[in-house]
N, C-alpha and C positions, 0 to 999 in steps of 0.2 A: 443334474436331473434327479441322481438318489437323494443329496441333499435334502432337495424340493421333497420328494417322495415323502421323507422321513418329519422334516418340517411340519408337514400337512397331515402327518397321522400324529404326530407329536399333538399339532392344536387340536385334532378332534379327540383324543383321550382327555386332555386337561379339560375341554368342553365339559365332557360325559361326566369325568371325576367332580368337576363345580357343579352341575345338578344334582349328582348324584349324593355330595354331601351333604345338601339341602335334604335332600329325601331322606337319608337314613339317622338325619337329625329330631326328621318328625314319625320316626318310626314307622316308615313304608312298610309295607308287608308284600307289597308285588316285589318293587325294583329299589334298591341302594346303590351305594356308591360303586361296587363293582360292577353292578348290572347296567346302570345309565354309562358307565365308560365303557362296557363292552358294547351296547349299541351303536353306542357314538361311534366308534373305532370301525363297527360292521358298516355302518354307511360310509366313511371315508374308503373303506377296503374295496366297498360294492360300486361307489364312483369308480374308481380306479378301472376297476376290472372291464365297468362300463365301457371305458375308452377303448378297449381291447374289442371286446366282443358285443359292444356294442351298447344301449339305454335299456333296453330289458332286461338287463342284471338288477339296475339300479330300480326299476318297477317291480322285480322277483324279490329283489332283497327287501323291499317295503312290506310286502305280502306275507314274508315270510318273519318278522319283525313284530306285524301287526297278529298275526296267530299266535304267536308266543307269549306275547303279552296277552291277549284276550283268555287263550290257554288256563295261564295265570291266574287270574281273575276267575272263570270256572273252576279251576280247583280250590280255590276260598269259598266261593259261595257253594258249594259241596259240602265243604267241611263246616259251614256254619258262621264263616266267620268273612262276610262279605263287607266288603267299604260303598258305601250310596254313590260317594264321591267315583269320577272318574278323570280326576285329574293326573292322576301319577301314570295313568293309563295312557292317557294322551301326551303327555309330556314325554313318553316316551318313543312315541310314535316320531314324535316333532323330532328328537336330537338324531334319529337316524336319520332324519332330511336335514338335520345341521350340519354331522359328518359328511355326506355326501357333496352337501355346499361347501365344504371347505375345500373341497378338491374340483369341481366341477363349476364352481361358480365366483368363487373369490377368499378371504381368510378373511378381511376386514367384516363383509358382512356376515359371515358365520360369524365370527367372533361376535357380533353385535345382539344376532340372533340369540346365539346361546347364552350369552350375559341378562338378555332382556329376561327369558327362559327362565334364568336363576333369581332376578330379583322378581319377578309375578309371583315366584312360586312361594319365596319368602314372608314376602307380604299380602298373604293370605289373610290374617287378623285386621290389619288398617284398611285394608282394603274392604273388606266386611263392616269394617264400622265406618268407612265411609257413606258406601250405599246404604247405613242402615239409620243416618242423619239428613241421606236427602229426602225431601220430600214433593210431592205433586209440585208442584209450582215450581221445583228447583229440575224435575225430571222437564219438564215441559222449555224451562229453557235451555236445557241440551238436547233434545229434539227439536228444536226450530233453530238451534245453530246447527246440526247438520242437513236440516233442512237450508237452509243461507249458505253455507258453505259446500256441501255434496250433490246438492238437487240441483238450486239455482245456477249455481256460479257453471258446472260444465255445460250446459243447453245456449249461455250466452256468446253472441259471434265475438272473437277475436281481433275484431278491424277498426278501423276508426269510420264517424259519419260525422255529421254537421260541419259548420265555417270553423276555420282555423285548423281542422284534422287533430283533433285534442280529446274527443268526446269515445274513448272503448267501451260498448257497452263489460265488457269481461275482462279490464282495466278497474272500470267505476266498482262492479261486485268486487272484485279483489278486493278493496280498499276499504269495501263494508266488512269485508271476511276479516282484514287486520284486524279493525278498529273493534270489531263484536268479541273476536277472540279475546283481546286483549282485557275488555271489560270481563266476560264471564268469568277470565280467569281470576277476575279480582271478586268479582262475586262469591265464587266458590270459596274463596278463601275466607271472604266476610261468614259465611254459612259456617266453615270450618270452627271458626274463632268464635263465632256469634258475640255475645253481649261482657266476655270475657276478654276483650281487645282494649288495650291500653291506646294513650292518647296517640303515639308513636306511630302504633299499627290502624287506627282509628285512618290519621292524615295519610298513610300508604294506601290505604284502601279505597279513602277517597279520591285520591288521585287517580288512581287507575281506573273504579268504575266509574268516577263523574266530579272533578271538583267543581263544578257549579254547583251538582246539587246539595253536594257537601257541606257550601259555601251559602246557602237557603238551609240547610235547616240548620248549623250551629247559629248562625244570626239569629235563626227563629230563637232558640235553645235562650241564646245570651239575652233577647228581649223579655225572657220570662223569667231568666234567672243573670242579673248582669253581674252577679258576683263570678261568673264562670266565663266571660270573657279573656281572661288570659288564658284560659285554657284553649277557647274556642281560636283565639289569634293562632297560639302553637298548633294547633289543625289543618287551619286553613294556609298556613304557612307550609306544613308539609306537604299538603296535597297538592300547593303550587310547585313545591318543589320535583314531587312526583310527575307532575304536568311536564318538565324539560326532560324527564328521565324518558316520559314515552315521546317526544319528537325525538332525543335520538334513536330510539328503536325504531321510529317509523321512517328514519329517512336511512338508517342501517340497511332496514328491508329493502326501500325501493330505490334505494339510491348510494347501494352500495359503494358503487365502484367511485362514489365522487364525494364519500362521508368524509373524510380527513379535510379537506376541502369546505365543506357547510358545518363539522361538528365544532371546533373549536371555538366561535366566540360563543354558539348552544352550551356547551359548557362551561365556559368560565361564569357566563350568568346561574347557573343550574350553583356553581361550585358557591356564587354569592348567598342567594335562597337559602342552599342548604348552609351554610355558616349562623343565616340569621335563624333557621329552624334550630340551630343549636342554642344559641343563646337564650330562643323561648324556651327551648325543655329543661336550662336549669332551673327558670324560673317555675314553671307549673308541670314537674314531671310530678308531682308527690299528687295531684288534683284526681280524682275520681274521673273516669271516662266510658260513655257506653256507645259504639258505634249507633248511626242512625237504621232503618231500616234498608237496606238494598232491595231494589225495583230489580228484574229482569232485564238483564241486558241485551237480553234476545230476541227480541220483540220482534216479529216482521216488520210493522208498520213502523217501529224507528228506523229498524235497518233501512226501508225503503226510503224514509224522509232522511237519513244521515247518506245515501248514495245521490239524492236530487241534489242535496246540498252542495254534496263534495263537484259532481257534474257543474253547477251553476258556479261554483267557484273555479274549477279549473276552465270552466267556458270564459269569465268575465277577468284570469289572469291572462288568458292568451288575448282576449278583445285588448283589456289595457295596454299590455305593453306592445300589441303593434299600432293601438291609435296614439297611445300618449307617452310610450316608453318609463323609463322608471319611474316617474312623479304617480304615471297611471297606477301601477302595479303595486306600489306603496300605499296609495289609497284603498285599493283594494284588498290587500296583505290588513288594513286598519280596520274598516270594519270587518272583516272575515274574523280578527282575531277578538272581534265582539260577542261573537255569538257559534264559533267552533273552531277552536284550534288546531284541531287534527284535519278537517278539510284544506284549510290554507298550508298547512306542515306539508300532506302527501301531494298536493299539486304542483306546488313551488318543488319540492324534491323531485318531479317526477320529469316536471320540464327542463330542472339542470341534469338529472340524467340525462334525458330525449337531448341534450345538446343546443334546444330552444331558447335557454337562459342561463348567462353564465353564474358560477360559484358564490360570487361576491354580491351582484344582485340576490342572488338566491337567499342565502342565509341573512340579508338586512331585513331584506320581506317577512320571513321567519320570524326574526327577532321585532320584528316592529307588531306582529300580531301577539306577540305573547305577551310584550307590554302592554 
């Protein structure tokens, strides 16, 4: 038990001391590196004591944490020498509720807490010139992915309705919340890179936010300029490639417990792809490359047309395979993988989880739609 004791004020000094170096690197004037480790240390101490005589320690020691600092601060802007900023302010408040989590609540997530703590605080500059590249249109598709993802998705029931018991209304939005995440993330990045993105990061990016669309405008590209065709190949070749890299993410996600199982021939094809993506980039690495425009991937009305989809496909793989069994389900894995491949990917994974379809069906359906 002293061990333990000692343990847990041990992690919340080192806590204090890792923000605190941060801080007195950017020449804090509240709190440095001795002051963020003696906070830190005062909430591990004030848990403690908590246990004794009770959680009102632990809500005194806050109070009294939070005066001191504020204190602080009055006495700079007294003297003339006040900071606008009040982040070292709060930061400080935060690590005596870290200390305290170390002892009260667990050391994994303190630790995670206070690490997080130390890299925000560092990257204060990237993170400024991040938000200072987005713009209206790029702001409006992260508000309608939390709107998709925060608003929608908890108000929907968790049960199944319609024939077959396949159709979760708060299954289907999950599936939209994957799939939308997964684009913006590729969006932002195009945003990040913009028109300075080589052919390499060009085909990544199409992959992840759309290789159709990718795959429509380099053709468009090569009809007006077909000297650019080998370029445009090593593209759309990568962005296929990137296509097998997100089924296995998406069947990681939903169908954890049975990926070993469905990933391996996904990957040996993924492993072919990329082999040929190499042998185009010796030939056309040296080619001039400017990614296309990125569309918003957060659209409501996609998201809503990509959840009917995904619905109508997991409704028409459970109708096949109990009226026609695998010939049905192969047919439907065929065209599914004409016109969206992440709907046929998370259905078919979701049903060899549910234990509905076994492994080996599963991953041929897979594979048969991405051919």
């Amino acid at each position: 038990m002293v061990s333990e004791t000692f343990l847990q004020l041990a992690v919340a000094l080192g806590l204090g001391l890792l923000v605190g170096l941060q801080r007195e690197r950017m020449d804090s004037a509240i709190a440095g590196i001795r002051t963020f480790a003696l906070i830190t240390l005062f909430g591990a101490v004030a848990a403690h004591l908590g246990q004794i005589f009770g959680g009102w320690v632990v809500a005194a020691g806050l109070v009294v944490a939070a005066a001191f600092v504020v204190s602080g601060s009055f006495a700079r802007v007294a003297k003339g020498d006040a900071d606008p900023g009040q982040t070292t302010e709060f930061a400080a408040v935060l690590m005596y509720g870290v200390g305290a989590w170390v002892v009260a609540g667990g050391m994994p997530v303190a630790v995670a807490l206070g690490g997080t703590v130390a890299v925000l605080l560092h990257l204060k500059g990237p993170l400024h010139q991040f938000v200072g590249k987005i713009g209206e249109g790029d702001l409006k598709a992260i508000m309608q992915f939390v709107v998709i993802a925060l608003v929608i998705l908890p108000t929907l029931p968790d049960r199944t309705f319609g024939p077959y018991g396949v159709l979760n209304p708060f299954q289907i939005w999950w599936m939209v919340v994957l799939i939308v995440a997964l684009a913006l993330g590729g969006y932002v990045a195009f945003k990040l890179v913009g028109a300075n993105a080589g052919a390499v990061l060009s085909g990544v990016l199409g992959g992840v936010i759309s290789s159709t669309a990718t795959t429509v405008t380099y053709s468009r590209r090569t009809k007006e300029d077909p000297k650019s065709s080998r370029l445009a190949a090593l593209i759309l070749m990568i962005a296929s490639t990137v296509v097998f890299v997100r089924v296995l993410v998406e069947i990681a996600v939903v169908a954890r417990d049975r990926f070993l199982d469905l990933a391996p021939p996904i990957a040996a094809l993924l492993g072919v792809v990329a082999l040929l993506s190499a042998v185009l980039w010796l030939g056309a690495r040296r080619d001039p490359c400017a990614p296309p425009e990125a569309e918003n991937p957060a659209e409501l009305k996609s998201a809503v047309v990509f959840g009917i989809i995904y619905a109508a496909v997991l409704l028409a793989v459970a109708f096949a395979r109990a009226q026609f069994g695998r010939a049905g389900l192969f047919t439907v894995a065929a065209l599914s993988g004409l016109t969206d491949m992440d709907a046929i990917t998370l259905s078919t994974a979701r049903l060899v989880s549910g234990g509905g379809l076994d492994s080996g069906t599963g991953w041929r359906a897979i594979m048969l739609a991405s051919l």
